[in-house]
N, CA, C and O of each residue as an XYZ file, in Angstrom:
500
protein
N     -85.876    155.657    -60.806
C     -86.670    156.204    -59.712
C     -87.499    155.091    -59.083
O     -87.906    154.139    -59.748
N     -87.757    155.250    -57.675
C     -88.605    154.029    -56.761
C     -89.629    154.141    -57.372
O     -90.105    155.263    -57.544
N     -90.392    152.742    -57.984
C     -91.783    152.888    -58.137
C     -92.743    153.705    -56.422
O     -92.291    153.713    -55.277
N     -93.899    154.189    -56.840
C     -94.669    155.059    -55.711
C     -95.046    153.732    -55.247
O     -95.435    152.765    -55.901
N     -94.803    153.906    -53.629
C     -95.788    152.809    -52.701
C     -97.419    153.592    -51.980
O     -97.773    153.474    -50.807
N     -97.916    154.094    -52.697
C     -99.299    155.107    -51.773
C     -99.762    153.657    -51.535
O     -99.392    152.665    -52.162
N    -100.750    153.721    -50.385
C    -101.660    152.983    -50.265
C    -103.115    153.398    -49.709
O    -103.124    154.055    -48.668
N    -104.038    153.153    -50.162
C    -105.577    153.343    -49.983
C    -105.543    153.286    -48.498
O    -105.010    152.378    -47.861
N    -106.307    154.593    -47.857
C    -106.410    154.339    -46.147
C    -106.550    152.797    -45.845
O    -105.486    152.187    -45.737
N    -107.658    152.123    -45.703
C    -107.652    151.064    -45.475
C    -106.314    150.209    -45.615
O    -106.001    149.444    -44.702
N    -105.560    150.331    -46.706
C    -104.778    149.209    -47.207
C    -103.714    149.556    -46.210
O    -103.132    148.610    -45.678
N    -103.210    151.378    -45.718
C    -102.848    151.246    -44.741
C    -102.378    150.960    -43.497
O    -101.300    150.680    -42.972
N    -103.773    151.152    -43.116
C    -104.337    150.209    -41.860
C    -103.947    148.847    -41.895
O    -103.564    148.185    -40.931
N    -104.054    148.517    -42.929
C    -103.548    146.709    -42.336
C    -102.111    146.950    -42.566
O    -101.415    146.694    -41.584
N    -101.341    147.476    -43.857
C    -100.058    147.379    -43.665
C     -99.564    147.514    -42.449
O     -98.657    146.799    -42.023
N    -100.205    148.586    -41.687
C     -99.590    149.053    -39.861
C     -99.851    148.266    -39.246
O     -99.375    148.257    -38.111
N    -101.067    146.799    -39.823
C    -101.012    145.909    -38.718
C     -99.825    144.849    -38.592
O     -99.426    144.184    -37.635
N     -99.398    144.948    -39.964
C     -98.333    143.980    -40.453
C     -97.119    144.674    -39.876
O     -96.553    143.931    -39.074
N     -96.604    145.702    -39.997
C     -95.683    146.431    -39.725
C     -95.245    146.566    -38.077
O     -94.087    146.641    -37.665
N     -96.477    146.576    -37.257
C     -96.196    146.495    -35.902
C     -96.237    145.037    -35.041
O     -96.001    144.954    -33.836
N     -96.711    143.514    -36.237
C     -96.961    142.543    -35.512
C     -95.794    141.977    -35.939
O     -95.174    141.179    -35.236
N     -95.428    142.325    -37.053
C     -94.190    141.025    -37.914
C     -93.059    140.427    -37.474
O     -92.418    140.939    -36.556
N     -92.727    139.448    -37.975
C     -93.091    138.414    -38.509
C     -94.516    137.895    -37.966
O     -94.580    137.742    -36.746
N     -95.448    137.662    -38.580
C     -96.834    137.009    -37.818
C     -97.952    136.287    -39.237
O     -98.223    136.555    -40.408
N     -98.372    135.075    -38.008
C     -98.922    134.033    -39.049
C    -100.002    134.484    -39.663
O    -100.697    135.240    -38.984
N    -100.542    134.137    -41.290
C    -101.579    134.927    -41.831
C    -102.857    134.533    -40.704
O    -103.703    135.378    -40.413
N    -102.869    133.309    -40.190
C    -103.931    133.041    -38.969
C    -103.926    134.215    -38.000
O    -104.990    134.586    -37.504
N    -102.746    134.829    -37.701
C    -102.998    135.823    -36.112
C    -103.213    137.177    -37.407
O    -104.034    138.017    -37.039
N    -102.785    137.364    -38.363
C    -103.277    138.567    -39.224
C    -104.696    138.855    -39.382
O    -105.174    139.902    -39.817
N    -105.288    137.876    -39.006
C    -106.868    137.378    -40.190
C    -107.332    138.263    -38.454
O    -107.795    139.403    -38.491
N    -107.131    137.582    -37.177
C    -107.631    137.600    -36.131
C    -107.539    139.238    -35.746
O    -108.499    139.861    -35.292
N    -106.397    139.745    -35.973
C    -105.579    141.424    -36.189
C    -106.261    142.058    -36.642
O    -106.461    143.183    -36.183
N    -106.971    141.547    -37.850
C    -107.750    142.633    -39.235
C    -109.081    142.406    -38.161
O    -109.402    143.261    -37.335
N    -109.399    141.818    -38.237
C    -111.120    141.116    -37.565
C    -111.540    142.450    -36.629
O    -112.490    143.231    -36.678
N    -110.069    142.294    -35.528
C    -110.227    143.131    -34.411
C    -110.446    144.292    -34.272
O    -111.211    145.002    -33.620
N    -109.338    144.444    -35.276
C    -108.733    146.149    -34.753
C    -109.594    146.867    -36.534
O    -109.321    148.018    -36.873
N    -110.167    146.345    -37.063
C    -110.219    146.883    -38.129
C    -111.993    146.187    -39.249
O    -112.269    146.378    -40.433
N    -112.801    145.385    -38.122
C    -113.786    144.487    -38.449
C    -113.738    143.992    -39.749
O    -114.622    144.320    -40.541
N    -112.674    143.117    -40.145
C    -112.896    142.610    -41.698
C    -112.995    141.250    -41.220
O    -112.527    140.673    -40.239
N    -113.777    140.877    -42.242
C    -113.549    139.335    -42.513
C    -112.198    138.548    -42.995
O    -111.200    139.118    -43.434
N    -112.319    137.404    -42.865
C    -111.451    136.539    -43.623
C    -111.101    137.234    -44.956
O    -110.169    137.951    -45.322
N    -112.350    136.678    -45.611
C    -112.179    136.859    -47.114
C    -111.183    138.471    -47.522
O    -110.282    138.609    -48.350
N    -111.734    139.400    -46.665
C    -111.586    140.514    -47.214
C    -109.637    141.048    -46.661
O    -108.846    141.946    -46.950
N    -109.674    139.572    -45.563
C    -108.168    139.893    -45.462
C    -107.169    139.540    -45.961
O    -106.002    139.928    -45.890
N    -108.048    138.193    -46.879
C    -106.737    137.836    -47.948
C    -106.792    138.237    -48.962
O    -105.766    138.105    -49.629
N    -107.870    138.860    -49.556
C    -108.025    139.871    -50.356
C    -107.057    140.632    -50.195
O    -106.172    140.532    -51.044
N    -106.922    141.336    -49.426
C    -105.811    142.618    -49.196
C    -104.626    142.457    -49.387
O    -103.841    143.065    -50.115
N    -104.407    141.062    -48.275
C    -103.090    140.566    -48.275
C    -102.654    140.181    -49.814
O    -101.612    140.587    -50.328
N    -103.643    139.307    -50.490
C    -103.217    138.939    -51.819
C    -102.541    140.352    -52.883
O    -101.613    140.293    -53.690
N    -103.382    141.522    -52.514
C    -103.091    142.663    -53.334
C    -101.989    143.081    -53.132
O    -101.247    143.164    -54.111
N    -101.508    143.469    -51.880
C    -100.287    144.326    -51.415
C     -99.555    142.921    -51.744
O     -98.772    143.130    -52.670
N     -99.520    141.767    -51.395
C     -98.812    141.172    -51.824
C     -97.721    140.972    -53.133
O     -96.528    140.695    -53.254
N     -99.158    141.363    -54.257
C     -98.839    141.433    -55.434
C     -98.197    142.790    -56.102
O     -97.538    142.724    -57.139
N     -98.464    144.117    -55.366
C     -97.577    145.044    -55.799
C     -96.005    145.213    -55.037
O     -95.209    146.147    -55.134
N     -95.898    143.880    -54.219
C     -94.415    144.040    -53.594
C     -94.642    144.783    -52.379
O     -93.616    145.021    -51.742
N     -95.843    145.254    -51.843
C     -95.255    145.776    -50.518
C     -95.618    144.827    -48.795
O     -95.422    145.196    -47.637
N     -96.028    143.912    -49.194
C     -96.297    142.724    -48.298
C     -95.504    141.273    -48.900
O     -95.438    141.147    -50.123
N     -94.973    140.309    -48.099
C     -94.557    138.745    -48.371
C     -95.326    137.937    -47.257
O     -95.229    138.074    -46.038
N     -96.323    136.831    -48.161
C     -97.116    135.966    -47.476
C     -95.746    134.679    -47.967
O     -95.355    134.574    -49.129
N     -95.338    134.033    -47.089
C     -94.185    132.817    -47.290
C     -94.266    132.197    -46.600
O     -93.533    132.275    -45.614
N     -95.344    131.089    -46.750
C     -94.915    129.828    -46.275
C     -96.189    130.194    -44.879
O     -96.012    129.591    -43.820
N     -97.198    131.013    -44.969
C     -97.795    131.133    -44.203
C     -97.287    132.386    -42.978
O     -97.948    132.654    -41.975
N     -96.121    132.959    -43.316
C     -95.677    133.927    -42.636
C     -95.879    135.578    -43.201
O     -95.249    135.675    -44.254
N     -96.329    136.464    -42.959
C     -96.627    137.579    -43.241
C     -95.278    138.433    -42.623
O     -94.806    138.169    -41.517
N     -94.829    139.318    -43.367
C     -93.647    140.482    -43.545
C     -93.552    141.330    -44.110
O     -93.868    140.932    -45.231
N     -93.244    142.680    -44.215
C     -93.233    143.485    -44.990
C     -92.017    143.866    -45.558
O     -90.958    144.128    -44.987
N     -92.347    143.866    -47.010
C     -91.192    143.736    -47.966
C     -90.901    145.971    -47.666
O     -89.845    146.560    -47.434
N     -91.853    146.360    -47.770
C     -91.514    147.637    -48.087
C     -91.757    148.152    -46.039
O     -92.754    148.045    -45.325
N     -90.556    148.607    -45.769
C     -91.314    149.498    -44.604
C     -92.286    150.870    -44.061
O     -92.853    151.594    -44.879
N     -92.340    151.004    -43.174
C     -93.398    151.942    -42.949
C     -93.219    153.363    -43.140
O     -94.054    154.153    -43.581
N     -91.856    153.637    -42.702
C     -91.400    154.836    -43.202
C     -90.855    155.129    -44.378
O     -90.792    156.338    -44.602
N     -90.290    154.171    -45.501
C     -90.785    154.608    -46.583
C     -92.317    154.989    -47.501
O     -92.368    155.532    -48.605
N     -93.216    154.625    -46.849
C     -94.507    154.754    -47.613
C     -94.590    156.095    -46.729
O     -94.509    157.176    -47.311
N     -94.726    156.051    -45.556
C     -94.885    157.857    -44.942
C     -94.179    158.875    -45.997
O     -94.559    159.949    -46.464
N     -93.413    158.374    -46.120
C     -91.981    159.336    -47.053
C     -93.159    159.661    -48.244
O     -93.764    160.712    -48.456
N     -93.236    158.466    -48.874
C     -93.621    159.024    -50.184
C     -95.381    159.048    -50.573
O     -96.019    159.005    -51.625
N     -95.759    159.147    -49.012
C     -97.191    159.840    -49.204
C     -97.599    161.280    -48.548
O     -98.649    161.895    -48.731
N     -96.420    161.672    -47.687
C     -95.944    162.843    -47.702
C     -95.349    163.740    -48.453
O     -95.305    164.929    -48.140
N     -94.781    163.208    -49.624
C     -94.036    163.925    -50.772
C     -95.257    164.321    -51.771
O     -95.490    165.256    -52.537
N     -95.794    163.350    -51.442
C     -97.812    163.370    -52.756
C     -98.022    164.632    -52.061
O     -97.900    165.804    -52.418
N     -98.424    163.986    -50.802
C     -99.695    165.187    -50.504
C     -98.708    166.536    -50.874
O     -98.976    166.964    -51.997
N     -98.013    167.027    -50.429
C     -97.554    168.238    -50.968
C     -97.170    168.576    -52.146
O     -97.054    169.755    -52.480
N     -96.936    167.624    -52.883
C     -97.061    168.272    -54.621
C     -98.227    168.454    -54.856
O     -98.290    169.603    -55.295
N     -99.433    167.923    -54.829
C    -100.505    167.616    -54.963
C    -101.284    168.799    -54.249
O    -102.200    169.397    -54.815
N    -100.923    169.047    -53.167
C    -102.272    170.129    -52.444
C    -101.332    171.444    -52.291
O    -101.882    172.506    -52.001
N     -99.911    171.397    -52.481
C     -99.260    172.893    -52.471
C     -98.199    172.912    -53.605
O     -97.210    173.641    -53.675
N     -98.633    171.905    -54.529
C     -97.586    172.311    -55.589
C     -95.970    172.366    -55.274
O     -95.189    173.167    -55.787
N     -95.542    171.045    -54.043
C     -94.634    170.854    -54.254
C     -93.692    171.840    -53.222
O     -92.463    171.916    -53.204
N     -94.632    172.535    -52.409
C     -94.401    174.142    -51.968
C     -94.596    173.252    -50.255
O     -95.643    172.796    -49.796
N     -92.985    173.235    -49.509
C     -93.402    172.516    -48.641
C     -93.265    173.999    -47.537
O     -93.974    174.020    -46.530
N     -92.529    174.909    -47.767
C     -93.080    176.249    -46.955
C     -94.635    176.571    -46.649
O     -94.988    176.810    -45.494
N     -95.531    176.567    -47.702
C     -96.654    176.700    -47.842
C     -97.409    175.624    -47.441
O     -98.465    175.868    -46.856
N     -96.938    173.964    -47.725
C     -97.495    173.487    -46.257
C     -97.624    173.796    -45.204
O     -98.701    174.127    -44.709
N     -96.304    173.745    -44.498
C     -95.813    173.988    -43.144
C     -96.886    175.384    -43.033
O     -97.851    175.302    -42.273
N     -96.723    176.256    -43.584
C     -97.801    177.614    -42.517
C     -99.025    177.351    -43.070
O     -99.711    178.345    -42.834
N     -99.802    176.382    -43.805
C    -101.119    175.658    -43.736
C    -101.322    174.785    -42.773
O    -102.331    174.207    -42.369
N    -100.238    174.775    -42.471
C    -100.192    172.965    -40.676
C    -100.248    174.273    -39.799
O    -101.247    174.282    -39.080
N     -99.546    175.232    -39.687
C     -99.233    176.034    -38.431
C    -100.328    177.286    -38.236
O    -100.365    177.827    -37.131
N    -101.142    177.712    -39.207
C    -102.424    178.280    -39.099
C    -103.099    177.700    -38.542
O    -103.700    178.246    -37.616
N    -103.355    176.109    -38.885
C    -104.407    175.375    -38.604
C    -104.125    174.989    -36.509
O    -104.741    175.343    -35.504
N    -103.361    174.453    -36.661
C    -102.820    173.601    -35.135
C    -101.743    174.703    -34.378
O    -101.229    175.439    -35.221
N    -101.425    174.898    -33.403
C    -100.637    175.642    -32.508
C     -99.499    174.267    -32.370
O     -99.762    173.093    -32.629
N     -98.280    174.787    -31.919
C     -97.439    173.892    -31.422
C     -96.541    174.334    -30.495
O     -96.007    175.443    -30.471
N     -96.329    173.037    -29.402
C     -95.358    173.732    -28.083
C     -94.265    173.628    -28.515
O     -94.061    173.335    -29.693
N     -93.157    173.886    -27.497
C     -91.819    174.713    -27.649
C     -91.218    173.593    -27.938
O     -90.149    173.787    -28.517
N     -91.566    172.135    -27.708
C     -90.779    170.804    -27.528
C     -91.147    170.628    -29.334
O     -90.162    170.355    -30.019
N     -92.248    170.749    -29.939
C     -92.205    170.283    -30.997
C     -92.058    171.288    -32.249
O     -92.302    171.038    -33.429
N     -91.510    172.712    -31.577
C     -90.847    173.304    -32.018
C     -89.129    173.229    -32.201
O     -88.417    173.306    -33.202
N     -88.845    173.056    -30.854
C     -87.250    172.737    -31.490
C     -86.919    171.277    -32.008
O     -85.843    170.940    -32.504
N     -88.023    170.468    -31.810
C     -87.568    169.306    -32.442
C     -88.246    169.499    -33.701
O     -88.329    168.307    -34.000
N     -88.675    169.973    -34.456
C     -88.566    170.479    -36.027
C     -87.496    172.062    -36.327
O     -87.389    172.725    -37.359
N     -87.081    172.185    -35.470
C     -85.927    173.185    -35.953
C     -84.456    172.224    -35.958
O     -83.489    172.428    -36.692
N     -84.571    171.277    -35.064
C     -83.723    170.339    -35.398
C     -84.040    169.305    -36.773
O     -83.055    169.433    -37.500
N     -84.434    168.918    -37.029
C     -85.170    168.470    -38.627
C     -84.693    169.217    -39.652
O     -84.301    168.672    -40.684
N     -84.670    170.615    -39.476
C     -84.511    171.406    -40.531
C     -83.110    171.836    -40.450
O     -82.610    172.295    -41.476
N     -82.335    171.749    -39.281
C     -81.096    172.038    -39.241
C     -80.623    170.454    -40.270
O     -80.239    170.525    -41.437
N     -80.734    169.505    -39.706
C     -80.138    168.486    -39.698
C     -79.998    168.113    -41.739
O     -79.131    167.570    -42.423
N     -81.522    168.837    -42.100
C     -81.384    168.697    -43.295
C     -80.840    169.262    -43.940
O     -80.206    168.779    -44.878
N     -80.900    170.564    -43.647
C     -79.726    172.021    -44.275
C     -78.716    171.512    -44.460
O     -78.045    171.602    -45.488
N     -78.396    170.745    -43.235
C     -76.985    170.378    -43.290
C     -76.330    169.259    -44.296
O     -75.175    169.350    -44.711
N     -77.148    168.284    -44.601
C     -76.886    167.413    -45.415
C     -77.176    168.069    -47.171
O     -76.598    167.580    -48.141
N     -78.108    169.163    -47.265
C     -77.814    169.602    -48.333
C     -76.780    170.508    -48.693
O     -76.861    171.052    -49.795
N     -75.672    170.796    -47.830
C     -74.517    171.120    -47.314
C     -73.242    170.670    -47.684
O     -72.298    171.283    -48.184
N     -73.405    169.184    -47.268
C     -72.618    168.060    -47.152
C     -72.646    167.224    -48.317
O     -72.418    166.024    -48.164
N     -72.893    167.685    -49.473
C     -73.092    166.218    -50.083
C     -72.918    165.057    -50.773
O     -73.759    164.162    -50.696
């Protein structure tokens, strides 16, 4: 089984900075974090050093990349939160999202397409 990639909001946040700038030098990262996210230096190689070290960032040679992508960590911090807050019960999400928020007809059939598409592959397999 994949080791879990969660990451701490913050740690996040910079992964998405890495994820939408990459390939990019730890110099324009440091300037990235500063901006969009007020950290210091220190606290950005801090970060970088961490994610580095659990495999989901590569600092090489002064180049920043992400070893793990973005939609796998969505994947499997979406799979948490619903074991975790519905027991795994992703029906009982979904009408905890749909009590809460209304949704139009566009992002209705494009999650009835989602759910077709998956039916189908548990179908197919």
């Amino acid at each position: 089984m994949e080791q879990p990639r969660r990451l701490a909001e913050g740690e996040y946040r910079f992964a998405a900075l890495v994820w939408a700038n990459e390939p990019l030098s730890s110099g324009q990262l440091v300037r990235l974090a500063a901006d969009a996210l007020g950290w210091k230096k220190s606290t950005t190689y801090t970060v970088l050093k961490k994610l580095c070290s659990r495999g989901i960032l590569r600092n090489e040679g002064g180049t920043v990349t992400a070893l793990v992508k973005q939609d796998a960590v969505q994947r499997q911090e979406s799979a948490a939160v619903v074991d975790r807050t519905f027991g795994g019960s992703l029906p009982r999400f979904v009408a905890a999202f749909l009590n809460e928020k209304p949704i139009s007809a566009e992002e209705a059939a494009q999650i009835r397409a989602l759910l077709d598409a998956a039916q189908q592959r548990e179908e197919d397999p």
